[in-house]
C-alpha positions in Angstrom: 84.3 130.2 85.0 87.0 129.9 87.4 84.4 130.0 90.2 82.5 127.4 88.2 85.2 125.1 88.1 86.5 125.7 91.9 82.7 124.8 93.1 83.0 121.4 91.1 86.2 120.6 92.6 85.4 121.1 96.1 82.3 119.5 96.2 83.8 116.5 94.7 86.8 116.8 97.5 83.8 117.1 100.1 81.7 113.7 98.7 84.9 111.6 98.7 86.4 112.5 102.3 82.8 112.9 103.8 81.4 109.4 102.0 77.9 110.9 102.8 75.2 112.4 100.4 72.2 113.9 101.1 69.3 111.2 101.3 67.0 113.0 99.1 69.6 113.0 96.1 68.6 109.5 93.7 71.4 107.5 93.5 72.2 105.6 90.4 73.6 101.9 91.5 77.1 101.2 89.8 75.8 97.9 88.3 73.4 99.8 85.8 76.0 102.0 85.1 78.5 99.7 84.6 78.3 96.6 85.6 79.4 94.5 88.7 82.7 96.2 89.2 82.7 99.8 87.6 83.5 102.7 89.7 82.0 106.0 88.7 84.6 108.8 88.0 83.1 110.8 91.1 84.4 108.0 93.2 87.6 107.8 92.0 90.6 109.5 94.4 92.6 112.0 92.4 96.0 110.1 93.5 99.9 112.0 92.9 103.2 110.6 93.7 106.0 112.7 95.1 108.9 110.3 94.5 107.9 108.3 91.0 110.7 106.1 91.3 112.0 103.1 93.4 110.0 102.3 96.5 107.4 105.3 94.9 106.7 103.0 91.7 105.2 100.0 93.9 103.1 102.6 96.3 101.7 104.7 93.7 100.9 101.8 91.9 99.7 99.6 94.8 97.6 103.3 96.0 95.5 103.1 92.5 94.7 99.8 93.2 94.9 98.4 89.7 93.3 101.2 88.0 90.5 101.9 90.5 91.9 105.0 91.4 93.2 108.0 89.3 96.6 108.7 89.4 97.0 112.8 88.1 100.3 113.9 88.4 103.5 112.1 89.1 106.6 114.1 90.6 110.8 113.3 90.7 113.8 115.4 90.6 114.8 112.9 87.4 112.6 110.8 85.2 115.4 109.0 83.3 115.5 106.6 86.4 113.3 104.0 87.6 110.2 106.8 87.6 109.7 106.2 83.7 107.8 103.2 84.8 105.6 104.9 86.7 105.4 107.6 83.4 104.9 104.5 81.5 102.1 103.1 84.0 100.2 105.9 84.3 100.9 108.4 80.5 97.5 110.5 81.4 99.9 111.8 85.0 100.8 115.3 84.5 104.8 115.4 85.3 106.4 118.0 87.5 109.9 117.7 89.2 109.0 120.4 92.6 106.3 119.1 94.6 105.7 122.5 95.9 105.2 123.3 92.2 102.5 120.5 91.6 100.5 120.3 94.9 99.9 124.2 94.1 98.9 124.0 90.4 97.0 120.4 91.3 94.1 121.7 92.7 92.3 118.4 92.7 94.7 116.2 94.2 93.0 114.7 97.2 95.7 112.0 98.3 99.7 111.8 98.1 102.1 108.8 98.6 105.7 110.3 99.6 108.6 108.1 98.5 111.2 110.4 98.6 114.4 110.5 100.7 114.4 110.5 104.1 115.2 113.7 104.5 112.3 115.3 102.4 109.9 113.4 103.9 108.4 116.0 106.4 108.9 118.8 104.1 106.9 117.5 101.9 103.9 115.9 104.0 103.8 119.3 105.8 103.4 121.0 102.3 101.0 118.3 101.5 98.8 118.2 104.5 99.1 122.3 104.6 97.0 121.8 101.7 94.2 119.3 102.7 95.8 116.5 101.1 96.0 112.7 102.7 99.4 112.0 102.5 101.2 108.3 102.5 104.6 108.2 103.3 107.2 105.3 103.6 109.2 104.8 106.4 110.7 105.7 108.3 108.1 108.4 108.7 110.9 111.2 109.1 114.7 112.1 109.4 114.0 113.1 113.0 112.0 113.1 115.8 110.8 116.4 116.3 109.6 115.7 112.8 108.0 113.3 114.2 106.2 114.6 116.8 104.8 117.8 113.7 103.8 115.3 111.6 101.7 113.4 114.4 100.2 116.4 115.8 99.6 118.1 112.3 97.8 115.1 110.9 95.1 115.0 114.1 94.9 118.7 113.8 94.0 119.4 110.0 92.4 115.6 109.8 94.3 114.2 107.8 93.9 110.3 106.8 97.8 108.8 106.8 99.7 106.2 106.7 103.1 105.1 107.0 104.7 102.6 104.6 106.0 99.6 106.6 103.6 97.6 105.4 104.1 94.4 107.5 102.3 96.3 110.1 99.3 95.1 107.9 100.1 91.7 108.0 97.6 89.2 109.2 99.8 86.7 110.9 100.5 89.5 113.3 97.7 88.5 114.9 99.2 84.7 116.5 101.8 87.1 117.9 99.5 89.3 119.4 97.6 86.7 120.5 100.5 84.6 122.0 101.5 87.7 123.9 97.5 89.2 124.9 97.0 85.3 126.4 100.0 85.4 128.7 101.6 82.6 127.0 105.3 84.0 127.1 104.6 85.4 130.8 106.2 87.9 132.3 108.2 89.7 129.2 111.3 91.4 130.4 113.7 91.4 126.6 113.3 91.9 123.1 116.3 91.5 121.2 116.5 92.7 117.2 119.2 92.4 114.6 120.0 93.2 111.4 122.4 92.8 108.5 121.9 96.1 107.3 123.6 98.4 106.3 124.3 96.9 102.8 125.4 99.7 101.2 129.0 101.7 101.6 128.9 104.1 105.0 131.3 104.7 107.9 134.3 105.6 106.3 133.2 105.7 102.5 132.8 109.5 102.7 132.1 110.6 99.2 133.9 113.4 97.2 131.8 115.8 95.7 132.6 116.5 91.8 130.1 118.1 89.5 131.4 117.1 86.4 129.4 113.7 87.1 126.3 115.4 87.9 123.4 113.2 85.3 122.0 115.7 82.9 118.2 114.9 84.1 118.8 114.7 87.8 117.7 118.3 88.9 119.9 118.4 91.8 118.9 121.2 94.1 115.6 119.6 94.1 116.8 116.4 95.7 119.1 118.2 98.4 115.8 119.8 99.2 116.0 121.1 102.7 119.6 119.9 103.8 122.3 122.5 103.2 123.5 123.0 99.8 127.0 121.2 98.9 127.9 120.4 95.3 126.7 117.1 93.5 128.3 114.1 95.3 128.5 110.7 93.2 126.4 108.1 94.7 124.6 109.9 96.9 121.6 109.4 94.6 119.9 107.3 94.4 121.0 105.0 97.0 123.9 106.1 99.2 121.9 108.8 101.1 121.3 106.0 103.0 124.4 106.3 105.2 124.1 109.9 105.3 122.3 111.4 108.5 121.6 114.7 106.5 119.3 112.5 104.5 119.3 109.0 105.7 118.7 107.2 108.9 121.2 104.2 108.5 120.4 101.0 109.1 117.6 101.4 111.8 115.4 103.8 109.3 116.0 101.3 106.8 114.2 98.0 108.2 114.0 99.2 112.0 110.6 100.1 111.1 109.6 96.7 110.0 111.7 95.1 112.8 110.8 97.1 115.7 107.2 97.6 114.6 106.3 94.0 116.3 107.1 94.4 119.5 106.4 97.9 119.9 103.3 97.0 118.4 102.7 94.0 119.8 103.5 95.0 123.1 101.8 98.2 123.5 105.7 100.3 123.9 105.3 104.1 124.0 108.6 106.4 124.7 111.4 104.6 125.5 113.4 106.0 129.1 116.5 105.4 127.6 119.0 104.6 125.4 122.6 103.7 125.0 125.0 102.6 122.5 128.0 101.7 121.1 129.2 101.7 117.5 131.7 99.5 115.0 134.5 101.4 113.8 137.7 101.2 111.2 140.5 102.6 112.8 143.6 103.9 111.0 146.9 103.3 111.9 147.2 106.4 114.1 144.5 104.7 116.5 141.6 107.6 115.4 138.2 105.7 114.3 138.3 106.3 110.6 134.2 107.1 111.1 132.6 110.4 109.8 130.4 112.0 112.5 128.4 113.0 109.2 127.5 109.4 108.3 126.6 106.1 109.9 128.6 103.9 111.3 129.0 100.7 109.6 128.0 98.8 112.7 126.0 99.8 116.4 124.7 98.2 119.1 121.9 99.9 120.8 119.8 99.3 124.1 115.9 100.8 124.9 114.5 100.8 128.1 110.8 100.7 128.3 108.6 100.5 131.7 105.6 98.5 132.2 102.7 98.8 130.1 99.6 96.8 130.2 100.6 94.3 128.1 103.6 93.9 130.1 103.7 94.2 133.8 107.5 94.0 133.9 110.1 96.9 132.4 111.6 96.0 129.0 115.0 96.2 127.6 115.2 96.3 124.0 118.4 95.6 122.1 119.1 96.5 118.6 122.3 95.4 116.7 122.6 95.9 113.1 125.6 95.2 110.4 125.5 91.5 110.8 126.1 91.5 114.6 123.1 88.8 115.9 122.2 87.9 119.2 123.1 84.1 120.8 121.1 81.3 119.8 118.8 80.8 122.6 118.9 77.0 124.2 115.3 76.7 123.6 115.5 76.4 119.8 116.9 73.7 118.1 120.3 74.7 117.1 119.7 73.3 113.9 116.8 76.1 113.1 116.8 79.6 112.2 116.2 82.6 114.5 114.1 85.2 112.9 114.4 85.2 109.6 115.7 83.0 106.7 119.4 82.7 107.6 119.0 84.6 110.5 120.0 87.4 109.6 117.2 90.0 110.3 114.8 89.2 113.3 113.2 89.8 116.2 113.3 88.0 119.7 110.2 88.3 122.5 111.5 86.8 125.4 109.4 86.4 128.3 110.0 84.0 131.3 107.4 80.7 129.7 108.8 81.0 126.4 110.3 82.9 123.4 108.8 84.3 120.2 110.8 84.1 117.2 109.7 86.1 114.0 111.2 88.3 111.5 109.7 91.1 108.6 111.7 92.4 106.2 111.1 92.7 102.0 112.9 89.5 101.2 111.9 87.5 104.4 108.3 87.5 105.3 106.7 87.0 108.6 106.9 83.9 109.6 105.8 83.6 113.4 107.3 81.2 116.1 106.3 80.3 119.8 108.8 78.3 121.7 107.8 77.2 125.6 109.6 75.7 128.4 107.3 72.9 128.6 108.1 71.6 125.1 104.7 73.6 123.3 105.3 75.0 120.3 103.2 76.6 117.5 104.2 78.2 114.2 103.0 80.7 111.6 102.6 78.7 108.0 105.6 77.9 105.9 104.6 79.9 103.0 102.5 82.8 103.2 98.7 82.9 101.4 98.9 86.6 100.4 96.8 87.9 97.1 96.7 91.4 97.6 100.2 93.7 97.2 101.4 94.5 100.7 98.8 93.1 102.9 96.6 95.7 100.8 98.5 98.3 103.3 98.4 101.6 100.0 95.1 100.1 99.4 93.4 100.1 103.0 94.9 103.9 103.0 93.0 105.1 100.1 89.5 103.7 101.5 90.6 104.8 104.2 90.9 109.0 102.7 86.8 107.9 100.8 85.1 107.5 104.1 87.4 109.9 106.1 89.2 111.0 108.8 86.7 109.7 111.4 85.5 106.8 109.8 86.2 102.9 111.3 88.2 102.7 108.3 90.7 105.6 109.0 90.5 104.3 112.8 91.4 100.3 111.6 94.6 101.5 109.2 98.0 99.5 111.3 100.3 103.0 111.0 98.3 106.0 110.8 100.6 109.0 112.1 99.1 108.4 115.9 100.5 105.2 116.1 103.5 105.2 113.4 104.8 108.8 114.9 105.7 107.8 118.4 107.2 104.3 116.7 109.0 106.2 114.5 110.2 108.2 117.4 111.8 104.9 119.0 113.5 104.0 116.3 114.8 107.5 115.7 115.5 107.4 119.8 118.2 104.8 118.6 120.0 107.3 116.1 120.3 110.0 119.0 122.4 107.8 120.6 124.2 106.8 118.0 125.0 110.4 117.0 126.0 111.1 120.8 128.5 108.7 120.6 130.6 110.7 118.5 130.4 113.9 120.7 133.3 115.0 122.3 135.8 117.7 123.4 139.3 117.9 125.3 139.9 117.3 128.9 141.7 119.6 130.9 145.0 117.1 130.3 144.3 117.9 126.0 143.2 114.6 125.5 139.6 113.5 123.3 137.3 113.2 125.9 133.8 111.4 124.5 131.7 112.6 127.1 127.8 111.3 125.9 128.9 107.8 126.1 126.9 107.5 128.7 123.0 106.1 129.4 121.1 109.0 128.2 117.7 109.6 130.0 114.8 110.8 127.5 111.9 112.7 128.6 109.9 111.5 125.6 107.1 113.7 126.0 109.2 116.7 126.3 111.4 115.3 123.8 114.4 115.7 125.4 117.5 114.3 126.7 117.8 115.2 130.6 121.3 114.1 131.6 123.5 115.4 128.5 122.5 118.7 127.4 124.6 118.7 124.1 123.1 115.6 123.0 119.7 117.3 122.1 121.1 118.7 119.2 120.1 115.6 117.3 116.5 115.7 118.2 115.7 118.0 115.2 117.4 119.4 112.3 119.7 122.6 113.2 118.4 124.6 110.2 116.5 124.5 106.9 117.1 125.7 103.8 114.9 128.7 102.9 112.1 127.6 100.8 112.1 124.2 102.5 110.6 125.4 105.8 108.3 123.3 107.8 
């Protein structure tokens, strides 16, 4: 019986990712089965969610595509919170709060989303992808970039259909930008300048205390730490304060540096930056010692990427990052009385080339909204209002056609952040974090004074993944250890 009920499942597996059937099998059409519309059960993708809750809620829903798909099991470490609507939304979903416990019972799961953490990102899309499955998972893709780099590689290797969730990257009105820049109309492009007014949420000095007296009941809390090292429950740090935390957040860049950076590392054709420096906001206490944890963000940074040439640009490129409300000059080509980027300006991006300036912006409250300023007076602008009718550009939904017709099809190859191009992306942003974390090295000098010897330009060999000119600051390129049972 078991035997039976394996050979169904696989052969079910093998029709959706292959999309092909033998031509001598007679096919019923779906309109005598069910009208204009109706989708057999053997077409359906057997969908799960790791991460119910939050962000997971909107891509598990936005992944069954209003009911299309079937949505079997639904995971979180506590499903008092925001993942009862995703209970609610789908009651049939079998519940489970260890991922590792449901992609191993689950047999016929084809396809995950991943809306977890940061930190348990990788360990769960390895786990996932160990297993067959097509995994989506939001950005930023990982906590690291060596994670990176196994994710990327893994993917290609077992043929996995994936996609990262920054879903502007599906965005149609990316297009006037990349046509702007793929018709020379900026020129020579030598700067891109991004800014944020993340972070929103408490970092820097707000280290939190742990107390386990104010652990929730439902929140099953060695679950969430996953594979960071144990410490006792820590108000705040779920659901949202994690954030600030680099043993499971990225800060500010992994926040909306994967929208924001996406453009003109898209757009532009950018692979490994060359190098990166920085230099970070801090509160300082009355002895003159930054009041800023080395264990969490700071609450403010200023970062600048070198890229060379590439064939979109014939000239090297700096790029400059700047987050917690720190914006670059208003540029005398746009009227002062306008916005840069984004409403308010206060997230956005800058292409600047030597006929002109792009001016755009993507984040979840500000859509993109594309502007080209030239010297000669020309301008031409994306439309004031967005005409969007599917949920995120249909980015969840393009993914799951994507995982039907397979990891070779032209559907799998048209998907805007499949792991070969969202990996080396997510690499950049996480180039920016290196630095920031290298900031905060330092030792004494021979005269017993603090001497922070990484801030310097730090040279990357990005496809050795390593930092050539500071030895120490290659600690930050992967996690130092896992927790056993958390492995990847």
């Amino acid at each position: 019986m078991n035997e039976q009920k394996e050979e169904k499942s696989s052969s079910r597996r093998s029709f959706i990712k292959k999309s092909a059937i033998a031509s001598s099998v007679f096919i019923v059409p779906r309109h005598v089965l069910g009208g204009i519309g109706y989708v057999s059960p053997s077409d359906q993708l057997n969908l799960a969610a790791i991460g119910a809750g939050g962000k997971g809620s909107s891509d598990i829903r936005n992944a069954s595509v209003d009911g299309r798909e079937r949505v079997v099991a639904l995971c979180d470490v506590d499903f008092s919170g925001s993942a009862s609507n995703s209970v609610k939304r789908f009651p049939k979903a079998r519940l489970y709060n260890d991922y590792r416990e449901m992609l191993d019972k689950e047999k016929d799961i084809d396809a995950v989303t991943i809306s977890t953490p940061d930190h348990v990102h990788a360990p769960a899309a390895v786990f996932a992808m160990d297993r067959g499955k097509h995994v989506y998972v939001q950005k930023p893709m990982t906590n690291n970039i060596k994670e990176a780099r196994l994710l990327t590689h893994m993917a290609r290797e077992n043929k996995i259909v994936t996609q990262m969730g920054n879903q502007g990257g599906s965005n149609v009105l990316l297009d006037m930008v990349q046509k702007w820049i793929d018709t020379d109309a900026l020129g020579n492009i030598s700067k891109v300048q991004i800014w944020t007014n993340r972070p929103v949420w408490p970092q820097g000095n707000a280290m939190a205390q742990p107390d386990e007296s104010k652990k929730p009941k439902d929140l099953h809390w060695d679950l969430w730490l996953g594979p960071a090292e144990y410490r006792p429950y820590t108000p705040g740090l779920a659901p949202f304060a994690w954030r600030g935390y680099w043993d499971f957040g990225t800060g500010a860049l992994g926040d909306v540096g994967c929208h924001l950076v996406d453009i003109p590392f898209r757009t532009l054709g950018l692979k490994y930056p060359t190098s990166a420096e920085c230099s970070v906001g801090a509160v300082y206490s009355q002895n003159w010692n930054p009041d800023y944890h080395p264990e969490s963000c700071p609450p403010s940074s200023f970062i600048t990427l070198s890229f060379g040439a590439t064939a979109k640009s014939k000239t090297p490129i700096e790029m400059t990052w700047s987050d917690g409300g720190i914006r670059p000059a208003h540029p005398e080509i746009i009227p002062a009385s306008s916005d840069i980027g984004g409403k308010d300006s206060a997230n956005g991006v800058l292409i600047i080339g030597d006929k002109g300036i792009i001016s755009t912006n993507i984040n979840d409250s500000s859509p993109l909204m594309p502007k080209l300023y030239l010297y000669d007076g020309t301008t031409d602008f994306g439309p004031e209002e967005e005409d969007n009718t599917e949920p995120e550009y249909g980015h969840q939904r393009k993914w799951v056609d994507a995982c039907k017709a397979g990891f070779n099809s032209p559907e799998h190859k048209a998907l805007t952040s499949s792991f070969d191009y969202a990996g080396p992306m997510t690499e950049t942003v996480l180039m920016g974090n290196l630095a920031i974390r290298s900031y905060m090295l330092r030792k004494e000098d021979s005269k017993g004074k603090m001497d922070f010897y990484a801030r310097k330009k730090l040279l990357w060999d990005g496809e050795n993944m390593r930092i050539t000119n500071i030895e120490a600051a290659n600690q930050f390129v992967g996690r130092s250890s896992y927790r056993k049972g958390w492995e990847i």
